[in-house]
C-alpha positions in Angstrom: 100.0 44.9 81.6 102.1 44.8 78.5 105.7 46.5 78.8 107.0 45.8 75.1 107.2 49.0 73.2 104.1 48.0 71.3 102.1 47.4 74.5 103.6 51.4 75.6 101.9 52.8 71.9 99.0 50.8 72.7 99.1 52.2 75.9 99.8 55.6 74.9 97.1 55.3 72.2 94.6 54.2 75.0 95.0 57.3 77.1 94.6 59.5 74.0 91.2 57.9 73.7 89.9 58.6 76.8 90.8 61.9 77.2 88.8 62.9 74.1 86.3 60.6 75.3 86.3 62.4 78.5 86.2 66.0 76.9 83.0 64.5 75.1 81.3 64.1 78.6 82.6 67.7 79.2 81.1 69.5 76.8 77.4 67.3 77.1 77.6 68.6 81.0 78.2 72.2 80.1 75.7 72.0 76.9 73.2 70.6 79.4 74.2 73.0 82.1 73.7 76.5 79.7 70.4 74.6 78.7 69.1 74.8 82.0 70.3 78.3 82.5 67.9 79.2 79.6 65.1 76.6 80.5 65.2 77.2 83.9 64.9 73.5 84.3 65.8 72.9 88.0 65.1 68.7 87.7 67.5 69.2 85.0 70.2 71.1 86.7 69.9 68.5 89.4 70.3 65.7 87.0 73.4 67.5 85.7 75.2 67.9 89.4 74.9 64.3 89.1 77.1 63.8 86.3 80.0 65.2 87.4 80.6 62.0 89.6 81.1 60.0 86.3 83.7 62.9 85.3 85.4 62.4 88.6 85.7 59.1 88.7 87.3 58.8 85.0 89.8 62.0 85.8 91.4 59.9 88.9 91.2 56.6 86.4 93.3 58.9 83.6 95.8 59.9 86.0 96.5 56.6 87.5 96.5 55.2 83.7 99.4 58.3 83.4 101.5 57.3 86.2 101.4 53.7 86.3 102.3 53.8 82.2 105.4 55.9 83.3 106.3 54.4 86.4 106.7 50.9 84.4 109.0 52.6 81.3 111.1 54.0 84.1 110.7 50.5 85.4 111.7 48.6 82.2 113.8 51.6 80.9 111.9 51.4 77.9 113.0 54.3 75.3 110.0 56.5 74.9 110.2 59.1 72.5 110.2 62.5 73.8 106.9 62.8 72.0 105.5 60.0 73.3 106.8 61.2 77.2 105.0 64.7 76.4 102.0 63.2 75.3 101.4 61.3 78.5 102.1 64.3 80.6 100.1 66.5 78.1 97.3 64.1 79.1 97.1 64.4 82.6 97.2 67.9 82.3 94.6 68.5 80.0 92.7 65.8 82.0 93.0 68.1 85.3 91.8 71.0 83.2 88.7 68.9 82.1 88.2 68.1 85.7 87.8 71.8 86.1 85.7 73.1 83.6 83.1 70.2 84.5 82.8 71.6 88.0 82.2 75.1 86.5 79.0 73.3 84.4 78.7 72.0 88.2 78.8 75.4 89.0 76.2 76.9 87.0 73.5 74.2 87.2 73.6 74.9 91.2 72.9 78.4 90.4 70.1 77.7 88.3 69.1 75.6 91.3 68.8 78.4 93.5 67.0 81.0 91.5 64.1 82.5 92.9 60.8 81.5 91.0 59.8 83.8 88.0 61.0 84.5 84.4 64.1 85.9 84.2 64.9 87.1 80.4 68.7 86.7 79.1 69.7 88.9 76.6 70.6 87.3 73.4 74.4 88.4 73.6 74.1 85.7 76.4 73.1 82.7 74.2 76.3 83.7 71.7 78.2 83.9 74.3 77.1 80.5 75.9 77.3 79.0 72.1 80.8 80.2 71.9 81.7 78.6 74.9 80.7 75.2 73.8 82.1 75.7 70.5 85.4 76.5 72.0 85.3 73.2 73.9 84.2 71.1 70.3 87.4 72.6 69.1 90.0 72.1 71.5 88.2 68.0 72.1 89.0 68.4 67.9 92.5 69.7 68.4 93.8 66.9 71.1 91.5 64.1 69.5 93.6 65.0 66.0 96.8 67.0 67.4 95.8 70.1 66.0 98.3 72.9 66.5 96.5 75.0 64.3 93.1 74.9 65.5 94.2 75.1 68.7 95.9 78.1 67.9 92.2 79.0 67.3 91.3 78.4 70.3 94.1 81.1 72.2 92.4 83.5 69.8 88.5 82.5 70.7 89.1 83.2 74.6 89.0 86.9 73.9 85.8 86.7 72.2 84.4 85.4 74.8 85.3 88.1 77.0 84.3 90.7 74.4 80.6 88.9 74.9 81.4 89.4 79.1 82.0 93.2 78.7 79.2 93.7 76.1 76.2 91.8 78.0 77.4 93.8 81.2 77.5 97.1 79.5 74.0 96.6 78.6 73.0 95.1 81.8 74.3 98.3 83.6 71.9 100.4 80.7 68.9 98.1 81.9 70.1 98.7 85.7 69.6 102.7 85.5 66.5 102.4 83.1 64.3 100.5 85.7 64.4 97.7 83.6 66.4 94.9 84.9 66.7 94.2 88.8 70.3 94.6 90.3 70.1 90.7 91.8 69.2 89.6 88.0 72.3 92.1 86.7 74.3 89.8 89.6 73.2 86.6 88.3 74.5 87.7 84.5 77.3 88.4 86.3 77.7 85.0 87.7 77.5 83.1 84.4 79.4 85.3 82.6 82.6 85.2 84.9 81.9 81.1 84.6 81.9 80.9 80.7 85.1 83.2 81.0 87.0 81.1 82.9 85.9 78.1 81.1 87.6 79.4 77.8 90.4 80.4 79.9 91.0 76.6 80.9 90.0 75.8 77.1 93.1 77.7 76.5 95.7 76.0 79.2 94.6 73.1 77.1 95.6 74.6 73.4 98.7 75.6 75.2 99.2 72.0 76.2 98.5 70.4 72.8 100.9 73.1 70.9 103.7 72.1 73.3 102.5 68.4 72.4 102.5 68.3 69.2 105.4 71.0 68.4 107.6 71.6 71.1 106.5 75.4 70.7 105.9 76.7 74.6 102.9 79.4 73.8 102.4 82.0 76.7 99.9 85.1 77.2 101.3 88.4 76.8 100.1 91.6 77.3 100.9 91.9 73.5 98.8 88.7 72.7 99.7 84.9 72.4 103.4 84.3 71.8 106.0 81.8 71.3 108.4 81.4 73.6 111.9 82.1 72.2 114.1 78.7 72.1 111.4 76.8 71.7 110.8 75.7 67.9 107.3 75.2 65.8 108.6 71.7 64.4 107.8 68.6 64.3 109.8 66.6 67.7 112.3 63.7 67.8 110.5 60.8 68.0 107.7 60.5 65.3 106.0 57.5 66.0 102.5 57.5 67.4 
């Protein structure tokens, strides 16, 4: 395993790689898991649980990739950049947050599992919702694939469309509810994905935060105002330019 400061940026470069590599198999399992929400596909579903153990196995490769790369600069005392040090820890946590969001597809699909037989119909605020989701997950795969501050700047602001989509199919679930029209367990199971798809855009958003601080320095946090920069922390460019 190479220690020369080429072998560390080739290194470096590697785990940059299969991060957005691993967002790729991300989004296909949460893609595939909304799919067989609306298909009611439970072969599918199954097949879906499945992949996850790919997903594990390449998050606990990732992190060992992580540590042994800066166990062996502390090692060597090789001088990494302080870009270079926050891009390795910037991949193992965007890494852990990938880990998560794939057992939230993981999630779903074992709910589509258990559904009782019979048609249940999903209002369309559901599928924009669901779309929005996996959009949100293209971009931020975009923004650490490219080191995007700016679109993942997009991303902060896309997680409160999503919930906008939560409150709007629930509001008209609770219509259906008192009209006779929609079933209080089929109201639940809205519910269910709903909260899941929130909580994926909220991870979606640990990991703008993460490529912002990587690519910046800027430390964004959630206010009750909105998304804001940290004071002492600076939107420009780090020491250590070299990729």
């Amino acid at each position: 395993m190479s220690t020369t400061p080429e072998g560390f940026q080739r290194r470096i470069n590697q785990l940059r790689s299969d991060i957005v590599e691993q967002n790729r198999r991300v989004q296909t399992l949460i893609e595939r898991s909304f799919e067989a929400v609306f298909t009611r596909d439970t072969p599918e579903a199954r097949r879906i649980i499945e992949l996850d153990d790919v997903i594990d196995r390449v998050d606990v490769q990732i992190e060992q990739a992580a540590v042994e790369l800066l166990c062996d600069a502390t090692r060597e005392h090789a001088a990494l950049s302080d870009r270079h040090v926050r891009t390795v820890l910037t991949v193992v946590k965007v890494n852990n947050e990938l880990e998560r969001i794939a057992d939230l597809g993981v999630t779903i699909s074992e709910v589509v599992v258990g559904l009782p037989a019979g048609d249940l119909p999903l209002p369309d605020v559901f599928r924009v919702m669901t779309n929005s989701v996996v959009g949100i997950l293209r971009d931020i795969g975009a923004s650490v694939d490219r080191g995007d501050p700016s679109l993942a700047r997009l991303v902060l602001k896309a997680d409160e469309t999503v919930e906008a989509f939560k409150k709007a199919m629930l509001a008209e679930a609770q219509s259906q509810i008192a009209a006779g029209t929609m079933t209080l367990a089929h109201a639940m199971f809205l519910c269910d994905i709903a909260n899941q798809c929130v909580v994926i855009a909220d991870h979606c958003t640990n990991i703008a935060e993460q490529v912002i601080y990587s690519t910046t320095g800027t430390i964004v946090r959630h206010m009750e105002t909105g998304w804001v920069d940290l004071p002492g922390t600076a939107d420009a460019p780090p020491s250590g330019d070299s990729d």
